[in-house]
C-alpha positions as a printed NumPy array, in Angstrom:
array([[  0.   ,   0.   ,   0.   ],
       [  1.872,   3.186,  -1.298],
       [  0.556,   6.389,   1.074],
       [ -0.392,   9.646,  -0.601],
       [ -0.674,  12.766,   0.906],
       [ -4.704,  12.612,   1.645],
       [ -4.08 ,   8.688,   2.945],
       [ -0.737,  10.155,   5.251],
       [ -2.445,  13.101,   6.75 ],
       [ -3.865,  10.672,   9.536],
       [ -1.986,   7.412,   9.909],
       [ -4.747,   5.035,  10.234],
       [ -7.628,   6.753,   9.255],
       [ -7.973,   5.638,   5.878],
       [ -6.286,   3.029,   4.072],
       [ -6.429,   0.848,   0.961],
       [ -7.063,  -2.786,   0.345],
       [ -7.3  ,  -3.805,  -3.262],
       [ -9.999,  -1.48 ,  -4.83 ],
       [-11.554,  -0.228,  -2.011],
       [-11.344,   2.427,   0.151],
       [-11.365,   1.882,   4.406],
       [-12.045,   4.206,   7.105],
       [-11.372,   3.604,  10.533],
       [-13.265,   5.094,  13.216],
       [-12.221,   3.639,  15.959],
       [ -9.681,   1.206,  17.91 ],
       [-12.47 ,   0.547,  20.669],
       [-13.597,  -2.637,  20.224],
       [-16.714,  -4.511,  22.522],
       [-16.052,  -8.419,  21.053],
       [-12.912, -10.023,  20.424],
       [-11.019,  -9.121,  17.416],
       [-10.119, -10.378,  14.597],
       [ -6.287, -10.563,  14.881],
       [ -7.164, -11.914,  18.365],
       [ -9.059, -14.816,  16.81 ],
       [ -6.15 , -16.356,  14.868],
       [ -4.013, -17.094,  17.728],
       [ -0.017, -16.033,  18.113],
       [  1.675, -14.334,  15.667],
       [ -1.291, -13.793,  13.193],
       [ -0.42 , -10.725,  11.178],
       [ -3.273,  -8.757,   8.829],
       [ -1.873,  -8.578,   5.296],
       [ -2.006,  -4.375,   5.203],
       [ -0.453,  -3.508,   8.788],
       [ -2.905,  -0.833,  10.264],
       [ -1.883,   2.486,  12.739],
       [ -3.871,   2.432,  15.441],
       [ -5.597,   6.161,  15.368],
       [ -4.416,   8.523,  17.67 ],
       [ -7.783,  10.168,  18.059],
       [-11.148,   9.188,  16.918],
       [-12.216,  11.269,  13.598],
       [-15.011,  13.541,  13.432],
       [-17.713,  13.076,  10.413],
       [-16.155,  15.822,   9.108],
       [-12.497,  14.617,   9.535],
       [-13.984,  11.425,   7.63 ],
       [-15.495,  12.903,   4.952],
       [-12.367,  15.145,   4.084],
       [-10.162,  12.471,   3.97 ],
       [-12.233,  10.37 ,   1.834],
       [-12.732,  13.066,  -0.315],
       [ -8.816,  13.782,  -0.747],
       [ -7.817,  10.199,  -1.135],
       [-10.857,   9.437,  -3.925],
       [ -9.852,  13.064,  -5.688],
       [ -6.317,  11.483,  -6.06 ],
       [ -7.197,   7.655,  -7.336],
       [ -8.466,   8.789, -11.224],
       [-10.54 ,   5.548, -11.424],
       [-12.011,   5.426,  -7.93 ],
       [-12.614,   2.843,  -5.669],
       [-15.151,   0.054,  -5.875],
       [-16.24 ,   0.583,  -2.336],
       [-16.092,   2.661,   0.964],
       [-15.763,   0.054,   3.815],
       [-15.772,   0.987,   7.29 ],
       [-13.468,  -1.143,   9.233],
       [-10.649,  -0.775,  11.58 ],
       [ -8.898,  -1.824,  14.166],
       [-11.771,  -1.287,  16.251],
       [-15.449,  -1.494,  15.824],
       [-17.048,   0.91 ,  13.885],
       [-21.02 ,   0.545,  15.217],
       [-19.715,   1.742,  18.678],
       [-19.643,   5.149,  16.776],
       [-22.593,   4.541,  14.697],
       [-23.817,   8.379,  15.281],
       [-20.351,   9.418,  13.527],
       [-20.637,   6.601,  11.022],
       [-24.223,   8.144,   9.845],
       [-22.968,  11.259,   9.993],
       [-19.701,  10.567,   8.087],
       [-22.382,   8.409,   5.275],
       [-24.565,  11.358,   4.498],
       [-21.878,  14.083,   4.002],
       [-20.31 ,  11.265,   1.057]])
């Protein structure tokens, strides 16, 4: 995954996997993750920042804005994922949806 300046303004926040685009909101998570699942020395295939803070909807939308302005072809999805669970923000997560 190659960073460009929208992606590298907030390590973490959003990142690419294939054709899509992700957007963490959070590293809070109320279930047992999915690295945690897999046992010792399970590593994800794109290695993800934790975020330092938790994004506004605002914060989101601008950096999903930047990094789709800079990919010419787009991305075949917007996935909100994480390190953490994104529902425990679901207010920001709406929020974040309708300003797209």
């Amino acid at each position: 995954m190659a960073a460009t300046p929208a992606l590298a303004k907030t390590p973490g926040l959003v990142y690419v996997i294939g054709r899509s685009l992700y957007v963490s909101l959070t590293n809070r998570c109320n279930s047992v993750s999915l690295p945690s699942t897999r046992g010792k020395g399970f590593a994800m295939s794109t290695p993800l920042p934790p975020l330092v803070v938790e994004p506004s909807a605002v914060e989101i939308a601008a950096a999903v804005d930047g990094a789709w302005r800079e990919r010419k072809d787009g991305y075949e999805a917007i996935v909100f994922a994480g390190l953490g669970e994104p529902t425990l923000r679901l207010d920001v997560l709406i929020e974040a949806a309708q300003k797209l």
